[in-house]
N, C-alpha and C positions, 0 to 999 in steps of 0.2 A: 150562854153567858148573857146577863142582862146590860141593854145598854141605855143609860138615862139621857132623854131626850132635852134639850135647853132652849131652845129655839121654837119657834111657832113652824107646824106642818101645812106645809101648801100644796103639796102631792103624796101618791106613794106607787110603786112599781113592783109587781114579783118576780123575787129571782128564780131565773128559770137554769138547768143543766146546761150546757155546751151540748150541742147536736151532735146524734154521734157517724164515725164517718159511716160514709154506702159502702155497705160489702157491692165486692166485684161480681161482675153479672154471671150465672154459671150457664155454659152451654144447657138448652134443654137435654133431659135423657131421652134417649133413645128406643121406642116402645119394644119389646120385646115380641118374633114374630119367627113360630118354629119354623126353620124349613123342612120338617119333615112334613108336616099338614099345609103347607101354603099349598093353595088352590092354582094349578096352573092352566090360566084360561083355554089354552089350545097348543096344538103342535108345533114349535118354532121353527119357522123356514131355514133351510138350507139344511147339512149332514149334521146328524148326530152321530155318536159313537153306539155300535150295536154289537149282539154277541148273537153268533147262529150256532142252533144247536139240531142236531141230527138224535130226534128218540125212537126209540127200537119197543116196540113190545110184541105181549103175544097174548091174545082171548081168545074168545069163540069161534074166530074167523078165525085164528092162525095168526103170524107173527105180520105187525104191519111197521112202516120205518116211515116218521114224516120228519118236516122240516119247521122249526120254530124259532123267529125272530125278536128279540126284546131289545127295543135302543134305550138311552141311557143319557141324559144331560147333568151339566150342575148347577145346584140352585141355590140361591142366596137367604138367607135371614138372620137373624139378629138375638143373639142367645146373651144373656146377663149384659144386655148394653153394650155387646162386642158382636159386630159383623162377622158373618160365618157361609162356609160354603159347604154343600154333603151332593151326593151325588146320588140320584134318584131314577128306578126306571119310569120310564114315561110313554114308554109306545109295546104291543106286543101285535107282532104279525104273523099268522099263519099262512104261508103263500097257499093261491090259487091249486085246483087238477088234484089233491096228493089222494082227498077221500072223496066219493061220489055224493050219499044220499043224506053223509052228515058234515056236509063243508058248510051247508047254509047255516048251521045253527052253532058250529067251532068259528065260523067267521063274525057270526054275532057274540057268542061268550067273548074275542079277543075283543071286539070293539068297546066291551064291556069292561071286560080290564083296561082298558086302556085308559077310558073315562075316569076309572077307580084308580091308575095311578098317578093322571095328573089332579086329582082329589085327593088324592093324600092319604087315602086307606085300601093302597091294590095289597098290605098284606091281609086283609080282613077279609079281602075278596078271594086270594089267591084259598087261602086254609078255607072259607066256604065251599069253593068246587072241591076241594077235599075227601068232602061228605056226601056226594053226590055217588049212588048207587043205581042199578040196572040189574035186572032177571037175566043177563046171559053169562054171569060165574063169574070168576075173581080175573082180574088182568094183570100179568106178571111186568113189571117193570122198573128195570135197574136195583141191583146188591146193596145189602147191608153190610157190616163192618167183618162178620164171619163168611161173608164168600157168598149167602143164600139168597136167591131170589129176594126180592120186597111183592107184595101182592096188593091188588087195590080194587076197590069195588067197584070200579066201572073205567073207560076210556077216558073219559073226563077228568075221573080223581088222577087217572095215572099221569095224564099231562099237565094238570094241577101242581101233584110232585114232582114231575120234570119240570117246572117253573119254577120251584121253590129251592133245586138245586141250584138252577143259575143264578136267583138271587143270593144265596148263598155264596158260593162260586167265587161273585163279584163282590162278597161283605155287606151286602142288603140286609140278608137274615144270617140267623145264625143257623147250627146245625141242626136245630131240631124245630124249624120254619117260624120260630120268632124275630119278632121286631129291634132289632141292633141299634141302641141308644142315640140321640142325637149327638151328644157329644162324644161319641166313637165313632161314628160318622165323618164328626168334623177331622178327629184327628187321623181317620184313613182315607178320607179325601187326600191331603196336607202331604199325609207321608207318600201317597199314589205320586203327587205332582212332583214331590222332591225325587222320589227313586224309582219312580216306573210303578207298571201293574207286576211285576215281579217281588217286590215288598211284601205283596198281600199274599201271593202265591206262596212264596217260602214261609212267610207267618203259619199258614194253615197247612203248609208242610212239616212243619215241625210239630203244631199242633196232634197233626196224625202220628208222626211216630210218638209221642209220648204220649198217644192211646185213649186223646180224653177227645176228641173228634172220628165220627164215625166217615170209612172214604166209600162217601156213594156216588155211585154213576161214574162215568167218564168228566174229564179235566177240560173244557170246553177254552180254545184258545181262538175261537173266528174262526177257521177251517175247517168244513164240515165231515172232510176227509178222515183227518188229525182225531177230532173230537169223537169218531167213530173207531178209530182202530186202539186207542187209549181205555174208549170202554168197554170195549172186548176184552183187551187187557187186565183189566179189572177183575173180570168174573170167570166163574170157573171155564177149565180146558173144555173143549168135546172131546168124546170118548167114545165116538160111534155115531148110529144112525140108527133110530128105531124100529123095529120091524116092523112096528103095524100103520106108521104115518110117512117113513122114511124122517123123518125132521131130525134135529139133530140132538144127543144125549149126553146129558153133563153129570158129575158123580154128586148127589145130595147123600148126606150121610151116608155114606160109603155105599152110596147102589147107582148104578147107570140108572139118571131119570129122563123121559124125554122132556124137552125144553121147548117143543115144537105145539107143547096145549093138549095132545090127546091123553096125556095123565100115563104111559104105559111107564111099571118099572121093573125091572130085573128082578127085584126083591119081590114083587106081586102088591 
């Protein structure tokens, strides 16, 4: 609208907007910081929680039974700008005396894992000894879901897989030694704290009866006793004693075989 001016002009000023109000200040977010990779500088003083396990096998030399330690803390990070906790192995030991000429180089691989799980990739490391092969024939150690031996190419792979049960076991991996999401992690952390380590145990109990989880090895509960007579348990009866090694003879597809490594079978 025009407006006619009458008067003589001795200034003029622009109209400016009304300022508008300050938004309120928002908390900074929260960087996002997986705990499954957070790099954990070193061992932390005083007791972790650990799981001991008693493995059984049998090679070249015949059936040998050691002892294997893996502790376990929990650790913190920060998933969609929400604080979170997962539970993570962090240490693996194999005590002193069990093997003679290959303890120097089983105590250097655990030292090795160990590094690798406070780095945040002991499962990349564990599935690498895996693959690890030797010229003195397959090593039997611990049943698949129909009753049969598992076989692996060397000492190593086979205590590789005895490692990957326990992570397992405890919900680290999954059945078939992959990496268990972080956010299933958090919420079996959560559930652990609310109802026990019994929660996870019954989970993967029912899992097994409705046939989509394979039950290997024995059920590792801390007692090395326990954890030993559960994976007997598991695998087939004896049936005898070999003739040509005495060792002891379980029935593979319906023949007495020996279990004891010198291959004899009833069938030929």
């Amino acid at each position: 609208m025009a407006v006619e001016i009458t008067s003589k002009i001795v200034g003029y000023r622009i109209k400016q907007d009304a300022p508008a109000a300050p938004e309120p200040e928002r908390e900074p977010a929260i960087p996002d910081e997986n705990p499954l990779t957070l790099r954990i500088a070193s061992r932390p003083e005083g007791t972790l929680e650990a799981v001991s396990e008693k493995i059984s096998y049998v090679g070249a030399e015949g059936r040998k039974k050691v002892y294997l330690l893996v502790s376990f803390m929990p650790v913190e990070g920060v998933i969609g700008g929400k604080r979170v906790v997962i539970e993570r192995p962090v240490e693996f030991f194999f005590p002193s005396g069990q093997l003679s000429s290959e303890h120097q180089w089983i105590t250097a691989t655990m030292r090795s894992l160990s590094l690798a799980a406070r780095g945040g990739y002991v499962t990349q490391a564990v599935a690498d000894l895996r693959k690890v092969a030797w010229d003195k024939g397959l090593v039997r150690c611990g049943w698949n879901r129909h009753g049969k031996p598992v076989f692996h190419d060397s000492e190593v792979s086979a205590i590789a897989w005895s490692i990957q049960q326990i992570l397992y076991r405890r919900g680290f991996l999954n059945e078939d030694g992959h990496q268990v999401p972080v956010e299933e992690l958090v919420e079996r952390y959560a559930r652990r704290m609310s109802h026990g380590h019994a929660a996870l145990e019954a989970e993967q109990a029912g899992a097994v009866q409705a046939g989509s989880v394979a039950p290997i090895g024995g059920h590792n509960t801390g007692d090395t006793k326990n954890a030993d007579s559960q994976s007997q348990a598991a695998g087939p009866a004896v049936v005898g004693h070999c003739p040509e090694c005495r060792g002891e003879l379980i029935m593979m597809d319906g023949c007495p075989t020996c279990y004891a490594g010198c291959g004899w079978s009833k069938c030929g």
